[in-house]
N, C-alpha and C positions, 0 to 999 in steps of 0.2 A: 447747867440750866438749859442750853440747845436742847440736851435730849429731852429733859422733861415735856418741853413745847413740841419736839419733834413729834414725843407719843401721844402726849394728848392729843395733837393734831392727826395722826394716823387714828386713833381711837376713835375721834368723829367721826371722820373719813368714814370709818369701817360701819358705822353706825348707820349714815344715812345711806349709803349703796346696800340696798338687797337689791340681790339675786331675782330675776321675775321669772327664772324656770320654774322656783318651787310654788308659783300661783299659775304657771303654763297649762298643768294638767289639767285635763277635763273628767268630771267624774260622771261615772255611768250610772243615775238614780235606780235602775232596775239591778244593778249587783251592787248597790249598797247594804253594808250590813248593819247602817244603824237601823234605829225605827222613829219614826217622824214621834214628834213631841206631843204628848195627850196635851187637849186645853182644859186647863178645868173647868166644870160646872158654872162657876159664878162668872169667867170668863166671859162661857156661850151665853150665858145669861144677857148683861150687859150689850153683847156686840147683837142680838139678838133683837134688845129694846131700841140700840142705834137706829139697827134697819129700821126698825115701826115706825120710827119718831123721821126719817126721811124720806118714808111711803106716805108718811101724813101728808091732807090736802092742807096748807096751812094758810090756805087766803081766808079761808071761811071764819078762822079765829081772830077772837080779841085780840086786842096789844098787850093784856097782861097777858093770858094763855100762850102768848109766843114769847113773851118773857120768861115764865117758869119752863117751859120747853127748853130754852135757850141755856138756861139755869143746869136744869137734869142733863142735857149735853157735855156739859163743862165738869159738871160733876161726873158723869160717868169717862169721860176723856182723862180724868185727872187721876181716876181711879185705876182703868185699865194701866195707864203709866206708870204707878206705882207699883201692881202686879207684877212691871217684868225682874224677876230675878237678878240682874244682870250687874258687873262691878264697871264702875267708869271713871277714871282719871282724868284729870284737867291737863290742862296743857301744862300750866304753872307746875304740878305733880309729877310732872315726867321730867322736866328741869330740874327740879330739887333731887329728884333722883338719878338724873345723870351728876348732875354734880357731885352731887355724895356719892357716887361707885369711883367719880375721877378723883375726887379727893381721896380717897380712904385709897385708892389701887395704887 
């Protein structure tokens, strides 16, 4: 039973110490060989109406017309967020899966 607790505790260990030489490098954007990410159309579209809607003069407006202004912000903020691509795990998510690689290993 020691060892069991001895590796899971080395196992942690080993988890939470990274190494920070592999985030040390600095990468040179001129001899990169990616290629920077197209935005798509509907994108520029959206980020395009932001700008307008914060060039606007907005004293001159109603209280409702800065309502629905306020409205189309949220909507379009709520939309670009949902455009990104991206996978995201919860904190909770990465416990249950630590757990279950310690358990199962």
């Amino acid at each position: 039973m020691k060892k069991f607790t001895l590796y899971t505790m080395l196992m942690i260990a080993s988890l939470t110490f990274i190494p920070n030489q592999i985030t040390a490098a600095v990468k040179n954007p001129t001899t990169s060989t990616e290629t920077p990410k197209e935005v798509p159309a509907e994108v520029k579209i959206l980020l395009l109406r932001l700008d307008e809607i914060k060039a606007m003069d907005k004293s001159e407006l109603s209280s409702i017309e800065k309502k629905t202004l306020r409205k189309e912000v949220r909507d379009i903020k709520s939309t670009l967020k949902s455009t990104g691509n991206g996978v995201y795990l919860s904190v909770g998510a990465i416990i249950i899966i630590i757990l279950l690689l310690i358990l199962l290993l």
